[in-house]
N, C-alpha and C positions, 0 to 999 in steps of 0.2 A: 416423345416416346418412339417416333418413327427412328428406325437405327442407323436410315440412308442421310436422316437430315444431320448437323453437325451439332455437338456438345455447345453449351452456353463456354466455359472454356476457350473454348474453338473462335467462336461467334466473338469474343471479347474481343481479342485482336483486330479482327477485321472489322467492326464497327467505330473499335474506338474505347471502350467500355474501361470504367474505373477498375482496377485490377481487385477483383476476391466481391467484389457487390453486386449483391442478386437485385437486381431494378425489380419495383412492385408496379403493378398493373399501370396504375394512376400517371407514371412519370414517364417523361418521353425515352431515357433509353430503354424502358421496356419497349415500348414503339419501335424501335430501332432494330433492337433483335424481332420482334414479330414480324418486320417489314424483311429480312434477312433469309427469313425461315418459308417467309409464305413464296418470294422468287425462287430460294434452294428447289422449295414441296415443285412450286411450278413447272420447275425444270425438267425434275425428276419423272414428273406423270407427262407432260407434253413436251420435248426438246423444242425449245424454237418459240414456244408462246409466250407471249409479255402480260403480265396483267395492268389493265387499265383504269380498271373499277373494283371498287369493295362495299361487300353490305355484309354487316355484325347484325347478329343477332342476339338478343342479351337480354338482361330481366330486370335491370338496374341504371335508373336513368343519369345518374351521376358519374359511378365507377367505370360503368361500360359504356356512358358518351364519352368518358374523356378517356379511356384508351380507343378508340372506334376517333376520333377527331384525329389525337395523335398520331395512328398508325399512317391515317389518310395523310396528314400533312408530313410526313415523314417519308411517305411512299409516291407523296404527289400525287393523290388517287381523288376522285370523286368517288362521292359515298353516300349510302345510304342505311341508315340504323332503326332494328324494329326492335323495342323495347314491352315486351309481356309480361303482366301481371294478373291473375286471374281473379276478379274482383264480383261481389254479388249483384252490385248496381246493375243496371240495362248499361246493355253493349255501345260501347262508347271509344271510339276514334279520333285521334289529334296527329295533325300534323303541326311541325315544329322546324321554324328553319333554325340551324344554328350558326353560330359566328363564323365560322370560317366556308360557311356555303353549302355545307352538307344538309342532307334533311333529316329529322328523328319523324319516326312514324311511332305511337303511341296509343296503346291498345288494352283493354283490361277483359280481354278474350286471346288465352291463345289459340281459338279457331280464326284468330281473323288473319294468321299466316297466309292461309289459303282457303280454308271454308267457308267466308263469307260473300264467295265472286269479283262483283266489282269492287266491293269495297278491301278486299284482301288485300294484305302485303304485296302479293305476287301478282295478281295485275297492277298493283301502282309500282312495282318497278318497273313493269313491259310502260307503262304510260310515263314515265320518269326519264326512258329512252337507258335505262340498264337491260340491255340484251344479256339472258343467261347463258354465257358461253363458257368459251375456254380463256376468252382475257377475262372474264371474271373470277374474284377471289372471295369467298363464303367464309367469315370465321363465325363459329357457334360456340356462345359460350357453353360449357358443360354442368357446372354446378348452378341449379337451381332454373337451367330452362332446360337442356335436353334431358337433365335431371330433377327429379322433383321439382318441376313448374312451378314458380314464385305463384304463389296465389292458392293455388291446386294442392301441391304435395310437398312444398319446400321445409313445410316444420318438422317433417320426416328427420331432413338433414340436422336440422338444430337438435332434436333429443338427440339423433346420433351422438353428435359433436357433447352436447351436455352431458350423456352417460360416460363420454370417452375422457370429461375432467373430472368428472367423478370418481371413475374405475380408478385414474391418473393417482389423486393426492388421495383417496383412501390407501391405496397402496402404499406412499409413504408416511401418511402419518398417524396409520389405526387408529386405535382406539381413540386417541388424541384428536381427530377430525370431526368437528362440527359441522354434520350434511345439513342442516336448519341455516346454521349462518353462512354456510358456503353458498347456499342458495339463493339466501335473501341478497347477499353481495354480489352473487353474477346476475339476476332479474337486474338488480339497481343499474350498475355499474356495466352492462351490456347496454346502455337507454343511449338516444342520440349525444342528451346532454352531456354523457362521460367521455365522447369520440374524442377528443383534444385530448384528453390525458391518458385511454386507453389504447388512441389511435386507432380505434375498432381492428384491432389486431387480437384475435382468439388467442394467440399463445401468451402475447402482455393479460389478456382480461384474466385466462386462467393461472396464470404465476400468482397475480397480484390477490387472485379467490384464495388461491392455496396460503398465500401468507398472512392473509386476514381468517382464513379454516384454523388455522395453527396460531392463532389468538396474538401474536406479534405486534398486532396494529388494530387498531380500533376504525367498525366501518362507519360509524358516524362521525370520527374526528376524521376520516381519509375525502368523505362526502365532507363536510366542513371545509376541508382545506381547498379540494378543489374548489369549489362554488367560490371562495374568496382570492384565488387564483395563489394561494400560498403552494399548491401541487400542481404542476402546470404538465407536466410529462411522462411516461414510465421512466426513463432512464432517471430521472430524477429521482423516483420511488425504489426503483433497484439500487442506484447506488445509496439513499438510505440504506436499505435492509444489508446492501455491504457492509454499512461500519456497524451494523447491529449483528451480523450475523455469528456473534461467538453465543448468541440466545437463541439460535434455534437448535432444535432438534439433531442428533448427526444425519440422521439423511433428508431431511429438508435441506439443510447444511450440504452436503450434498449434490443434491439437485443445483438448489440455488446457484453453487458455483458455477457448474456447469452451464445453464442459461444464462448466469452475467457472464461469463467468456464469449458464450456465443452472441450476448448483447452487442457486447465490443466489437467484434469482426462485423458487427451490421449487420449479422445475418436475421431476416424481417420473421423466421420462424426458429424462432433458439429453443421453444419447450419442446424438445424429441421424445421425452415418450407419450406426451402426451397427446402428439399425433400422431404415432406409434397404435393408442388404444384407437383415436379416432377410426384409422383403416380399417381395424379388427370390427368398432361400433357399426362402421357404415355397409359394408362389405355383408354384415351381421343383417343387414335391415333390408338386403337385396333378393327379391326370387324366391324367399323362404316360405312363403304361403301357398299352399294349395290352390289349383287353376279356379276351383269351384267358389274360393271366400269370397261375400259378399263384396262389391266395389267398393261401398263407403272402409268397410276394413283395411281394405286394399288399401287406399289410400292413407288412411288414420295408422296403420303401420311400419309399410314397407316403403321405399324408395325406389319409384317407378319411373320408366322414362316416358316422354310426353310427347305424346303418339303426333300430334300436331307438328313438329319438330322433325321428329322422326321423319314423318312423308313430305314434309317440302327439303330436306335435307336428299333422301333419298332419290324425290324426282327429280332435283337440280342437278346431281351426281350425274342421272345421266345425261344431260343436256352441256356434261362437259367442265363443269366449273371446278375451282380448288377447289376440295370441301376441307378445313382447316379446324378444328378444334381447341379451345381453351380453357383451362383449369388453375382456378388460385392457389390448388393445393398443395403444399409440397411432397417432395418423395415420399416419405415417413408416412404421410397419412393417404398417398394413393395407390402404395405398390409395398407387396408385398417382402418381408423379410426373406432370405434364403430357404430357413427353416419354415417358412409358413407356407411357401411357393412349392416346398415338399410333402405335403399337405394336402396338393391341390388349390391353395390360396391363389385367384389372380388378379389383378390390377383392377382397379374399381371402371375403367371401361371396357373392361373385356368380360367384367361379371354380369349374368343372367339376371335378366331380373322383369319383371312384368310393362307391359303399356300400359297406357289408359290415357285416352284420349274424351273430347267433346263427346264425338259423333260415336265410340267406343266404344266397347264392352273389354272387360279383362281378358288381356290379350296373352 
């Protein structure tokens, strides 16, 4: 979003990058453009500084260790990863080496960023020997730790996201739309055990709700086949509904075209308007409460940012380091249309919206 750093476009060339594919978090030439981005950012804010160390910050022990590994082995970096989950058990800490020699630091407090002392993030980097400087590179992930804190406020984000395939295939298929069985199919079909054939990719889970909404497909014969490994993929499932699709609807018919085109190009987020509503749902769920609502409210509604985050971001900022930010989202569901940006509509990290931290009150 920075307009001094260079376009993905841009960035293909000079890393190398397969021509027209958006790499997803997980895979190294996503690593490769992030490694690109953060010496560009470094450039930009210090002439002359190298960075030599990186610590991520992230909510998710899988997705964000294995881009947080990648980047480091991409960039050559030593690293360190703190991974936040806000959980009701007693306050509990792990350190975890991992394969390539970096360390995961594991926590189910995000006050143990910094509010805990010695046992905080921030003195086990000073005691780790990562100096918080200007050769230091800070990336935060955005969805679900500076926002809506896994643990704390992240279900915030998911109704968003659920109202926004809602609003999505009501829209297309009225009256026609089963919200009972659309629901019961994304609960199911959102679970770990469907991640192989949904790919936990929100634009496949929601295509696949809206064609089983619109009665096309049966969701205990689609559960059947997976489990028996007869449906092993989405693209597999789309291109079904291709040679079926003179049975749907004309604008599911429609629709459908549209996202199996955009299947084909690879593009990892093909259903556009339906992160189109998503921005509108989340953007919707931001700052809109009064200073006075109760916190638990606060929470159980809106999507806040997580005050913990906030102030070790803020205090490392001055001590010099990148501070570097990342988002899963695509354009469509984090930036506003023209018409909406007319509006007053703006960019889900430039919109207002409350803290609330540990140590905190409604900020």
């Amino acid at each position: 979003m920075h307009r001094q750093l260079p376009p993905l476009e841009v960035i293909r060339e000079e890393v190398g990058l397969t021509a027209g594919k958006i790499p997803r978090k997980s895979e190294v030439d996503y690593a490769r453009v992030i490694v690109h981005l953060l010496r560009k950012g470094r450039a930009l804010d210090v002439p002359g500084a190298i960075i030599k160390r990186l610590i991520f910050i992230g909510d998710t022990r899988l997705l964000d260790g294995t881009a947080f590994a990648n980047i480091c082995q991409i960039g050559g970096w030593p690293g360190l990863i703190f991974i936040g989950s806000e959980k009701p058990d007693p306050p509990l800490i792990e350190r975890v080496q991992m394969p390539g020699g970096q360390m995961m630091f594991l926590a189910n407090r995000w006050q143990a960023l910094s509010g805990m002392a010695e046992q905080s993030f921030d003195h086990f980097c000073e005691r780790s020997g990562f100096p918080i400087d200007e050769q230091t590179a800070v990336i935060i992930d955005l969805d679900k730790t500076a926002l809506g804190g896994r643990g704390r406020n992240d279900h915030v984000i998911d109704l968003a996201r659920v109202q926004a395939v809602r609003d999505t295939v009501t829209s297309l298929l009225g009256e026609a739309f089963d919200q009972d069985l659309f629901q019961k199919a994304y609960d199911q079909l959102n679970q770990v055990e469907f991640h192989p054939f949904t790919a936990d990719n929100q634009d496949y889970l929601a295509y696949i709700c809206m064609i089983l909404g619109s009665g096309l497909y049966d969701l205990a014969q689609v559960v059947i086949n997976v489990r028996a490994g007869k449906l092993t993929s989405f693209r597999q499932f789309i291109d079904q509904v291709q040679v079926s699709r003179s049975s749907l609807p004309a604008s599911l018919a429609q629709i459908h075209t549209e996202i199996y085109e955009n299947v084909r190009k690879d593009d990892p987020t093909p259903f556009k308007p339906f992160r189109r509503n998503e921005y509108r749902n989340t953007v919707g769920r931001m700052g809109y409460l009064p200073d006075a609502t109760p916190l638990e409210t606060v929470l159980a509604e809106e999507i806040v940012i997580t005050q913990e985050v906030r102030e070790l971001a803020l205090d490392w900022k001055k001590r010099g380091v990148l501070l570097f930010g990342l988002s899963d989202k695509p354009d469509e569901a984090s930036i506003p249309t023209a018409e909406l940006a007319k509006q007053g509509y703006r960019p889900i990290h430039r919109t207002e919206t409350h803290i609330v931290g540990d140590s905190s009150s409604n900020v």
